[in-house]
N, C-alpha and C positions, 0 to 999 in steps of 0.2 A: 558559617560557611566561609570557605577562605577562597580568594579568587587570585592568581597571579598575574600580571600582565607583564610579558615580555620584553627588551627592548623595539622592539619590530609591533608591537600591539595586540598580538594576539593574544587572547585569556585563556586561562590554565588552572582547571579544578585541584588543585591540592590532594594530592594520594587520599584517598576516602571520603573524599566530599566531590560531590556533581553540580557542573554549573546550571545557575538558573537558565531556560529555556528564551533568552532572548538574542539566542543566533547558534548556529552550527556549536557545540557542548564540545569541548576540549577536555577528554576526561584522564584518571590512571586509575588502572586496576592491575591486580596481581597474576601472573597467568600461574593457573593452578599445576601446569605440566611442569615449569619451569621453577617458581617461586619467585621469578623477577616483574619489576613494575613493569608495565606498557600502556604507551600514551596512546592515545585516538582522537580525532575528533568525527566527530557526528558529521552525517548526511546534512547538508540545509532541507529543513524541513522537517526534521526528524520530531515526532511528538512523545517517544518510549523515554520514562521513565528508568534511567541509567542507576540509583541508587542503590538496588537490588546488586547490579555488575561492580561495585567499587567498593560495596560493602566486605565481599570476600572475595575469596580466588576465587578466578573463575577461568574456563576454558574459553581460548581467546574462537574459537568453530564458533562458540554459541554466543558471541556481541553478535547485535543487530541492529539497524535501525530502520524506519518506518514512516511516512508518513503517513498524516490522520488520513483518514476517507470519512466521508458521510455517507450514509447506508439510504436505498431508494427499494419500495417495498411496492409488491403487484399483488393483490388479490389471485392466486393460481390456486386451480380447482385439480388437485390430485388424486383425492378420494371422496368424491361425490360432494364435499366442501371447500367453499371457497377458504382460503387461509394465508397470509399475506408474508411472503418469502424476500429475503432481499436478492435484489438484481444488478446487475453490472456496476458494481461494487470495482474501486483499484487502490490497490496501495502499490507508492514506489517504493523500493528495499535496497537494501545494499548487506550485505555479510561478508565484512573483510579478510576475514579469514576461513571461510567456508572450504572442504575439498573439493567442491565444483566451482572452476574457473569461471562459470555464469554467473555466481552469487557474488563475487568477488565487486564487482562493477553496478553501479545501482540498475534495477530492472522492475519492468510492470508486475502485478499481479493481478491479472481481472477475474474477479469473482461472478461469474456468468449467473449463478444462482445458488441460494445460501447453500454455502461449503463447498462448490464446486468451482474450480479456478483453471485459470489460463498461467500458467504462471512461467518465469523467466525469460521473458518477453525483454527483448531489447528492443530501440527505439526504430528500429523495421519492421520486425515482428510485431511491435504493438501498431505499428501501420498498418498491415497485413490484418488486424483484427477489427481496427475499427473502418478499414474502408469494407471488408466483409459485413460487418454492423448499419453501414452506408446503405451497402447494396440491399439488406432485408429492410431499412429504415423506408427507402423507397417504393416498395414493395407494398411495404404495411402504408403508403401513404394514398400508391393507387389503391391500394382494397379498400381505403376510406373513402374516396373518392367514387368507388363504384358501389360502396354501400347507400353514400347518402341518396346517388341516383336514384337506386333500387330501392329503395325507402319512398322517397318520392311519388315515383312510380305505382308502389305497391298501393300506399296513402292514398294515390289519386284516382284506383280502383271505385267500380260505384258496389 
């Protein structure tokens, strides 16, 4: 793999080789519309394996980057079985050259429950979700608090 570094320091993958993932990936790839190189660099954060994109032409709509999420899974009983689904899942994205001006700029994706998402959420909008999330979060804390009572209570039955 060949790495360049700049006068200025920044590193620079070499037309067909991808840099290794130990900061924002400086990469070139061929735009398939055009047949000319174009440079990128990656989202900080970004965890997509770019070698796929630098390998061939590729259409500059379809770069992406992503960072990782770790996935948090809830026993939900849909059809008479409990079965453990992922829940408020996020990945931040950015698609540089997307035709939607929102892809354009990095934005949430919150995955409410597996494959169902909130998505293009900029950083108000993703305000707007999680003080929503707040407000139920609080909710589900008095109904704990009025459970153990009434547990309690119920227990204390002769």
């Amino acid at each position: 793999m060949s790495i360049l570094q700049s006068s200025d320091g920044t590193r620079q993958a070499t037309p067909g080789q991808a840099e290794p993932a130990t900061g924002p990936q400086t990469w070139t790839f061929i735009n398939r519309n055009t047949g000319q190189p174009m440079t990128f660099t990656c989202m900080t954060g970004c965890d997509i394996d770019h070698h796929s994109d630098v390998a061939t032409p590729y259409f500059p709509e379809d770069i992406w980057c992503q960072t990782p999420r770790t996935d948090v899974t809830l026993p939900i009983n849909e059809n008479g079985k409990p079965e453990e689904y992922k829940v408020l899942g996020i990945t931040l994205n950015v698609r540089p050259w997307d035709a939607k001006l929102s892809q354009r700029l990095p934005h949430a994706s919150v995955e409410v429950i597996d494959d169902c998402w909130i998505e293009d959420l900029d950083p108000d909008a993703l305000a707007i979700v999680i003080a929503t999330l707040e407000s139920r979060l609080q909710v589900l804390r008095d109904s704990h608090t009025q459970l153990v009572k009434l547990r309690a209570e119920f227990e204390a039955r002769p």
